[in-house]
C-alpha positions as CSV (number, residue, x, y, z in Angstrom):
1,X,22.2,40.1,-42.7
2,X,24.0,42.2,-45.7
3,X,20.4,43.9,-46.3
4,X,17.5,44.5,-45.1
5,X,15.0,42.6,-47.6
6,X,17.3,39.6,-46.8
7,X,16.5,40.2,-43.0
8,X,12.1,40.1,-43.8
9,X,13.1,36.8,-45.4
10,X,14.6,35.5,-42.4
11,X,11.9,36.3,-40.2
12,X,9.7,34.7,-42.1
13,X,11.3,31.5,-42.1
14,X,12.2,31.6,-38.5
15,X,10.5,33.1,-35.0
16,X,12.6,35.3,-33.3
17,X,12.0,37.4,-29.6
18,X,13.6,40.6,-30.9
19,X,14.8,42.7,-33.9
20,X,17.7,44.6,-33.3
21,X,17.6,47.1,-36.7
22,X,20.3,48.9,-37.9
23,X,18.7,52.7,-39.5
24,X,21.3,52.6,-42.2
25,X,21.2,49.4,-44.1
26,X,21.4,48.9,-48.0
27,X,18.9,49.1,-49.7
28,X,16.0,49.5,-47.8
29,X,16.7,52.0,-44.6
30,X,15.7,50.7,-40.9
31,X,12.8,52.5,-40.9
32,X,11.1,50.8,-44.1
33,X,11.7,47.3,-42.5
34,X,10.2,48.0,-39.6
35,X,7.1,49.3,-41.1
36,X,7.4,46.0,-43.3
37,X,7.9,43.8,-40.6
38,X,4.4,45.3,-38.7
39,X,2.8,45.0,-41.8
40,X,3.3,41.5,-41.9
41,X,2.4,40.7,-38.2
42,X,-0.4,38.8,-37.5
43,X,-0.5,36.8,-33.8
44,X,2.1,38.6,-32.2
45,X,4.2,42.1,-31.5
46,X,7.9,41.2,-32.4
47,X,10.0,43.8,-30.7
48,X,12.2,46.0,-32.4
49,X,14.9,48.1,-31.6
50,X,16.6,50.7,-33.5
51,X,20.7,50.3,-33.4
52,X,22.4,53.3,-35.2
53,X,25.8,55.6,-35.0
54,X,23.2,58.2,-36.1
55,X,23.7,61.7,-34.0
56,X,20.2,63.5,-36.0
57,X,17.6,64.2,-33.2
58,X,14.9,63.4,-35.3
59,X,15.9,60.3,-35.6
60,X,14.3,58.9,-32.5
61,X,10.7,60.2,-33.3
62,X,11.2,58.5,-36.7
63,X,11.9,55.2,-35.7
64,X,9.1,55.4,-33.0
65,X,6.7,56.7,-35.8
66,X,8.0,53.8,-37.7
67,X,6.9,50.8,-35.3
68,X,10.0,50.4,-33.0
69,X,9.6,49.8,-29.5
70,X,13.0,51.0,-28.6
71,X,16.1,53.0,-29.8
72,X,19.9,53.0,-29.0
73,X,22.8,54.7,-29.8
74,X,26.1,53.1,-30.7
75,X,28.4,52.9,-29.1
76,X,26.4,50.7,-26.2
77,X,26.6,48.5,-23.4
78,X,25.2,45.1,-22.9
79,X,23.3,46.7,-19.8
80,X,22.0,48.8,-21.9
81,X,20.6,46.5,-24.4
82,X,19.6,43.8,-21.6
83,X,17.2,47.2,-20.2
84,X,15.9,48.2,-23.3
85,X,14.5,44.6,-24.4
86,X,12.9,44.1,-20.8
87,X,11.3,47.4,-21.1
C-alpha cells in the first residue's frame, strides 16, 4: 500500500489474518492506523505487527500502547515472523 489511509480501505473491503504495519508510512504513522484499525473492530481481534528499521527504544512501548500485538525489527527472518504471528 503507498499509505496508510489506503491500507484501512483495504481492510475494509477484504478479511485478512494479520497486519504487518510499517511505523513510518506517509501520511498517517503506524501507530495512528493501528489505533484506527481497533477502532473500527467489531467481531474480531485482527493481529497486528509492527515492522520498522526504527532503532528508538521507546518505540516498542508505543506500538504496544497503540494496539499491536507484536513488534519486529528490520532487518528479519522468516522464522522470525512465522514466531511472532503464532504467538
Amino acid at each position: 500500500m503507498t499509505n496508510g489511509l489506503l491500507a484501512l480501505a483495504e481492510l475494509e473491503r477484504n478479511r485478512y489474518d494479520a497486519v504487518l504495519l510499517d511505523l513510518d508510512l506517509p501520511g498517517v504513522d503506524g501507530f495512528q492506523i493501528a489505533r484506527l484499525i481497533r477502532q473500527r473492530e467489531t467481531d474480531r481481534r485482527l493481529p497486528i505487527v509492527a515492522v520498522t528499521a526504527r532503532t528508538s527504544e521507546g518505540d516498542e512501548a508505543k506500538a504496544h500502547e497503540s494496539g499491536m500485538d507484536g513488534f519486529l525489527r528490520k532487518p528479519l527472518s522468516g522464522e522470525q515472523l512465522a514466531t511472532t504471528l503464532a504467538a
